[in-house]
N, C-alpha and C positions, 0 to 999 in steps of 0.2 A: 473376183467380182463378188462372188458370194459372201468374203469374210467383209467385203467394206458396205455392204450393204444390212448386214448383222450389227455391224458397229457402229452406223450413223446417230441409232438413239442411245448407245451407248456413249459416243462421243460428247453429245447433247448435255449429256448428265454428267460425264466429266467433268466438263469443263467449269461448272460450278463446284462441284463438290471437291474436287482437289484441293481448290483453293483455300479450303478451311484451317491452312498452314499458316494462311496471313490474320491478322489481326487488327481488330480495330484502332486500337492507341495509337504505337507508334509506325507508323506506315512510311518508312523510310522513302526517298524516289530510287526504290527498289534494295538497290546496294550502294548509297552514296553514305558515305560516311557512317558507315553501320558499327566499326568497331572501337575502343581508345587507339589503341596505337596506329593504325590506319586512318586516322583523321588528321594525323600528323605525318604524311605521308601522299598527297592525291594523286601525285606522279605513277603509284604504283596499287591505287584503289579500282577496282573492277567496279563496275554500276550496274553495270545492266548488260544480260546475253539473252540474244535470241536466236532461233532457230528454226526454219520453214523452209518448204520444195517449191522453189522456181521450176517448173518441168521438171524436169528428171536431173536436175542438180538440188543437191541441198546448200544454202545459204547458212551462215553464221557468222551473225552481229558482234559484236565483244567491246560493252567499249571500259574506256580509264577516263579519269578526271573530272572529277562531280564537279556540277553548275559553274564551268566556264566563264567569268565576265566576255564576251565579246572585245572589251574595250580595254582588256588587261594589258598596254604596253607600257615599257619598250621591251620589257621581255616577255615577249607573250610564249601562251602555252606551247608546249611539245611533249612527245613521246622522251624517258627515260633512257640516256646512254648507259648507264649502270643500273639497269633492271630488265629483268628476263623475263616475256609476256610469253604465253604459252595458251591453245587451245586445244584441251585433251576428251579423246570422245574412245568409250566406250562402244566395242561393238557384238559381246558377245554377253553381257548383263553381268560378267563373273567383280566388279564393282574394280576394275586395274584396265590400267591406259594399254590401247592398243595402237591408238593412233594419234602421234602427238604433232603440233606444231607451232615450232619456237620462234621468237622474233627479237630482234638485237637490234636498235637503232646506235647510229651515230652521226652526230653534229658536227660542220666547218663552220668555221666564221670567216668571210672571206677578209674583210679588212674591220682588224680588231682596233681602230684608231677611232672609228663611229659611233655615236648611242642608236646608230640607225638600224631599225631592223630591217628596212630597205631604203635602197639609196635614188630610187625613182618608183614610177609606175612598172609593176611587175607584168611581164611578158615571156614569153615560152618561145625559143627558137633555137635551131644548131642543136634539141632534144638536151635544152637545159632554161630553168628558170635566171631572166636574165633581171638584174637589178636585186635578187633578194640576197641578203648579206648573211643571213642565217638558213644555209641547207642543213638538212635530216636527209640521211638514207636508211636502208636497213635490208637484213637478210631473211631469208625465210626458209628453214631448217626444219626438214621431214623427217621423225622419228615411229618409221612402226617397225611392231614387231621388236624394239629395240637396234634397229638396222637403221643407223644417219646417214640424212642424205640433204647436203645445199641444195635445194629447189635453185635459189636465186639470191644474189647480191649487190649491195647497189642500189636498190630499189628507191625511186624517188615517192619524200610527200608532200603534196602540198605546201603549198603557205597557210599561214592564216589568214583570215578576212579582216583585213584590215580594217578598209575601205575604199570607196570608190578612187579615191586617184590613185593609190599604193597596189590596188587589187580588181582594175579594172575587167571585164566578163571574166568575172568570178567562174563561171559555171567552168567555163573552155579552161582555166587555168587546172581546174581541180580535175577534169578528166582527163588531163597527161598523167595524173599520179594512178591510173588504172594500167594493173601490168596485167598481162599473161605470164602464167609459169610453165606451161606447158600439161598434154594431159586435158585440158580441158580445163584448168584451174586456173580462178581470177585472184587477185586481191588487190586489196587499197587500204591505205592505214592514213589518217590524216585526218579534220577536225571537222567536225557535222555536228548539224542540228541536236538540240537535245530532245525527244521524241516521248518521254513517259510524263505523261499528264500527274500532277497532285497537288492537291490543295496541304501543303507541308504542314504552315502556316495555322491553320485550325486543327490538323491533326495531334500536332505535338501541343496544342491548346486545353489537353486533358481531353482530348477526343471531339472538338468541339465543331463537329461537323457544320455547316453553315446551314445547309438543306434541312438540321433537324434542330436549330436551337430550340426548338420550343420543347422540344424531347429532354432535354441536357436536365441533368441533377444539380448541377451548378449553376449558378445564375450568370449572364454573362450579354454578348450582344444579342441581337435580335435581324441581324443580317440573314439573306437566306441564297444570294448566289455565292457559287465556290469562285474560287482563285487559284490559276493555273500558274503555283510558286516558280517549275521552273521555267515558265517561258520565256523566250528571249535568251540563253543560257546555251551555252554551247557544250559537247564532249571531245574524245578523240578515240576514236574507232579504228577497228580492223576487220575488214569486211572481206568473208572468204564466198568464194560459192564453185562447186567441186561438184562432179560427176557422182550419183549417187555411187554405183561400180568402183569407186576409189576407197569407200569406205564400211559402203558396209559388207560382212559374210555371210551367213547364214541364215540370220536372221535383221530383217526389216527396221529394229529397234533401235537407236542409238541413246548410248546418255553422253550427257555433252556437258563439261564443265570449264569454265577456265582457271588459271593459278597467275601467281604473281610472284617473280623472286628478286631477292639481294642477295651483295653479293654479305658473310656473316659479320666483314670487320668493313669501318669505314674509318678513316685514319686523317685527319687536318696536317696539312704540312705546309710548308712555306706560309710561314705565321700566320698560316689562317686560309691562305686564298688560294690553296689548292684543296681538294677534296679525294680522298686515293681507295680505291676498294679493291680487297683481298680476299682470301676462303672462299671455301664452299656457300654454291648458293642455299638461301635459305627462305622456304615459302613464307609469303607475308599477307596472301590474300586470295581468296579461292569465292567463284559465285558458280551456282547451277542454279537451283528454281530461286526466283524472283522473290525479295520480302522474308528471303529464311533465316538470316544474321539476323537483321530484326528483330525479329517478334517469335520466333521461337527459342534460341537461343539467349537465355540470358546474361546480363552485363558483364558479370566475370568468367564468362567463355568464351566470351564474342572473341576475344585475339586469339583463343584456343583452335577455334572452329578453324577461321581463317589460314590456321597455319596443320592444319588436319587433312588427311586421304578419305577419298569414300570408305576404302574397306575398315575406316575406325571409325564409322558413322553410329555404331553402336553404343557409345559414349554418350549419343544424345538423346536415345533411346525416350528417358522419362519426361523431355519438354517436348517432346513430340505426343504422345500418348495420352498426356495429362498439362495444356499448356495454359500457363498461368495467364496470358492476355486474356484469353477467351471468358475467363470468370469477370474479368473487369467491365464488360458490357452490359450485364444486367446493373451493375454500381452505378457508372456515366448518366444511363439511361431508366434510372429506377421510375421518374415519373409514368412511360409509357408500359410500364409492367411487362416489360421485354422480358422474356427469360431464351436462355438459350442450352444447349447437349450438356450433360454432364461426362467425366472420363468413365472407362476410355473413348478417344477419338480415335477408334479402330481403320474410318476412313481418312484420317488424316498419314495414318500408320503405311498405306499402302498408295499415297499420292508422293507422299515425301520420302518413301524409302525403296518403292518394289516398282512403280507404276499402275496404268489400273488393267486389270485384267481382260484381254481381246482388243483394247486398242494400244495401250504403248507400254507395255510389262514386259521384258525381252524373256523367251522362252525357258530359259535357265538364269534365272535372277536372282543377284546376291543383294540383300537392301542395302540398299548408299543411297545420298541426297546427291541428282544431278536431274539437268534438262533432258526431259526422255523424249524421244521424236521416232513414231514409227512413219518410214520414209514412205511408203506404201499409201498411208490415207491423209486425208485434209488436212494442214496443220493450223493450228487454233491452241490456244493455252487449253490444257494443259497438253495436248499432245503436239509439243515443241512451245513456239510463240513469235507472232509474227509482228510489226512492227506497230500496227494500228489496233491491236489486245489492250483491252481496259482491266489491266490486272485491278488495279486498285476498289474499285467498286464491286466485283464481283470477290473479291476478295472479302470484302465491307459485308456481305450479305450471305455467304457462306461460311464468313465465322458465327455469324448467329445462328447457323445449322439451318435456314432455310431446304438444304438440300441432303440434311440427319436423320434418317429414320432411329427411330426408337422404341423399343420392342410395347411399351406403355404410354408412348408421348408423355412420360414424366421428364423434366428435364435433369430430374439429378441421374436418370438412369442414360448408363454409356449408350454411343452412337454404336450401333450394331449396325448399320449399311449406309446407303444413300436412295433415296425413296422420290420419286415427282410426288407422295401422296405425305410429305413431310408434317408431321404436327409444329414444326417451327416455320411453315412456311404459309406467314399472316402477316399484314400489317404490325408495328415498323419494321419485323426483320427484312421483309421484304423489299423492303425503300431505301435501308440503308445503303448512303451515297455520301461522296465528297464532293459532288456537284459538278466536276472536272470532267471532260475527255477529250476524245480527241487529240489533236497536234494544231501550232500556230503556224507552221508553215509546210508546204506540198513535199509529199515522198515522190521518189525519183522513180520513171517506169522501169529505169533500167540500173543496170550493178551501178554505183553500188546500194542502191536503192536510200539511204539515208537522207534527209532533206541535208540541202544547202545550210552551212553554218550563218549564224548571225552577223552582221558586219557590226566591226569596233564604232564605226561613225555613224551609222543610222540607224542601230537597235532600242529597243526601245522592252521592259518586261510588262508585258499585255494582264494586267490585274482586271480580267475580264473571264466570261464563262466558258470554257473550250471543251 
């Protein structure tokens, strides 16, 4: 009681300051198409992970498939038969998986004679989805300790939302795809709302936030509400939530990241219209903190990163301490005479590599880039992130060091801590916004908390203020 009541206002001050990883420009919707080779690829692109304490269970989000059309048939989206989804959590800080787990989908087509992907209105009876023509199942493979273990096989998911005559109450369909594994352990894999707010669209605009044209170096519109690019926009998710006692030991801390593999040879056979994979898997995609392929890593590493271990996090070492975005803000915004930290960004150093100290830095901490969550106190970005965190605005305004002390409030001199008594914390750094938040549609009270996905026939993308 006493350490969580020491850390409240330390949490407070986290939660900004961590954030100074992200950057202004390019503000990816988190990890959607963040690298070259991975954009070619969205079957096996990670987006977005979060992690938060339902009671005395921890919960992790994990999804694949950047901005979903709703209305993408006849083949609508799915989970990857020939790609290996993995989520790997740290539990003792030394930056190596303790506890991993694997997921394997596979697809039937029941009658391959159709372009249908269902052959009436879908309904659930006899514990099978009746009328859909394309099932997914899949297993779910416990690795700690390096000791395998099948949880579970078979696993049903979902359809997708069609629409109302293909997909009628939607809700009741999607929650038969809710298993128990036993242990106390849920999960569900299957296609939900898309949940991270951002105005894409003005971002990648040379930063042309909507809320501050009149700030902009460039001459351009004069709009000033944001646009929530991906709304309307579905993903496809794997939602765990586990006993805290299952995962962690010693200490309260977790880092929690996910991977992504293939398998290393893919092989065209029968002139073309078969597709056959061979070898060893091979990682093709890795997220922990939100925004970090982006904007700290630059362009000729981004498929480096991706296919990299925590414990070679050292590699990245000098875009983390010295990150080229952050110089590009005073440029964007030269009219409002913005200036912002110079390197080093010693507190960017210990958000993106260690955690922060007394609330989520694991007691014996090797620095690696993952989502740290100490299971013990509140969870809020940065200690974990739960589904309704406005990463991107807070992000927006801690890369201009609003939350940077500096030993002379000079800005060319490095950020030596994190200060409420910040010299960078004035109008605009203060304001900076993409105008965005919020979610377009309702989170679920119960597992697996994700809102309901978009339907194909009556979605519609909301170019309004959220």
């Amino acid at each position: 009681m006493k350490r969580y009541v020491r850390t409240r206002a330390l949490l407070v001050l986290g939660l900004a300051s961590s954030l100074i990883l992200a950057s202004l420009v390019p503000v990816g919707a988190s990890s959607h198409r963040e690298a070259p080779l991975i954009t070619e690829d969205p079957v096996a692109d990670s987006t977005d992970l979060y992690a938060f304490m339902k009671g005395e269970n921890l919960v992790i989000v994990s999804n694949w498939i950047p901005l979903e059309e709703p209305g993408g048939g006849p083949n609508f989206y799915k989970f990857g038969d020939d790609v290996l989804y993995k989520i790997n959590i740290d539990n003792d800080g030394d930056a190596r998986d303790d506890l991993v787990y694997e997921f394997r989908f596979k697809t039937r087509i029941n009658n391959k004679e159709t372009f249908l992907y269902n052959t009436g209105p879908i309904t659930f009876s006899d514990g099978k989805y009746q009328n859909l023509n394309l099932l997914q199942t899949y297993s779910v493979t416990e690795v700690k300790d390096g000791m395998r273990k099948v949880l579970r096989s078979g696993l049903r998911t979902p359809p997708n939302r069609v629409g109302p005559r293909s997909t009628p109450d939607y809700a009741n369909l999607a929650s038969k795809a809710v298993h128990n594994l036993g242990d106390g352990i849920k999960v569900f894999a299957g296609q939900r709302d898309e949940v991270f707010p951002v105005d894409l669209g003005s971002i990648f605009d040379l930063g042309g936030l909507r809320p501050l044209n009149g700030f902009h170096a460039i001459p351009g519109p004069t709009d000033t509400t944001g646009i929530d690019t991906t709304s309307g926009y579905n993903v496809h998710s794997i939602v765990m939530s586990i006993p805290k006692d299952e995962v962690i030991a010693d200490d309260p801390v977790l880092g929690i990241y996910t991977t992504t593999y293939r398998r290393k040879y893919r092989t065209y056979t029968n002139g073309g219209a078969t597709l056959d994979h061979s070898g060893p898997w091979v990682q093709v995609s890795r997220l922990g903190m939100p925004l970090t392929n982006e904007v700290v890593i630059p362009l000729g590493k981004k498929d480096r990163f991706n296919a990299s271990k925590p414990t070679n996090d050292g590699q990245f070492l000098n875009y983390v301490v010295d990150p080229e975005l952050g110089k590009l803000v005073p440029f964007l915004y030269s009219p409002s005479g913005i200036q912002v930290p110079g390197a080093p960004r010693n507190d960017l150093v210990t958000i993106f590599l260690t955690g922060i100290p007394g609330i989520n830095q694991p007691m014996n901490v090797v620095p690696s880039e993952m989502l740290r969550i100490n299971t013990s106190l509140p969870s809020g970005f940065p200690n974990g992130r739960t589904l309704q965190d406005d990463v991107v605005d807070v992000a927006l305004q801690a890369v201009a060091g609003i939350f940077c002390d500096s030993a002379s409030g000079n800005p060319a001199d490095g950020c030596t801590g994190a200060s409420f008594a910040s010299p960078f914390n004035v109008f605009p750094n203060n304001a900076i916004t993409d105008g965005v938040s919020g979610n377009d549609r309702a989170f679920l009270a119960n597992f697996p908390y994700m809102p309901l996905p978009h339907s194909g026939y009556d979605h519609k993308h909301d170019h309004s203020n959220k």
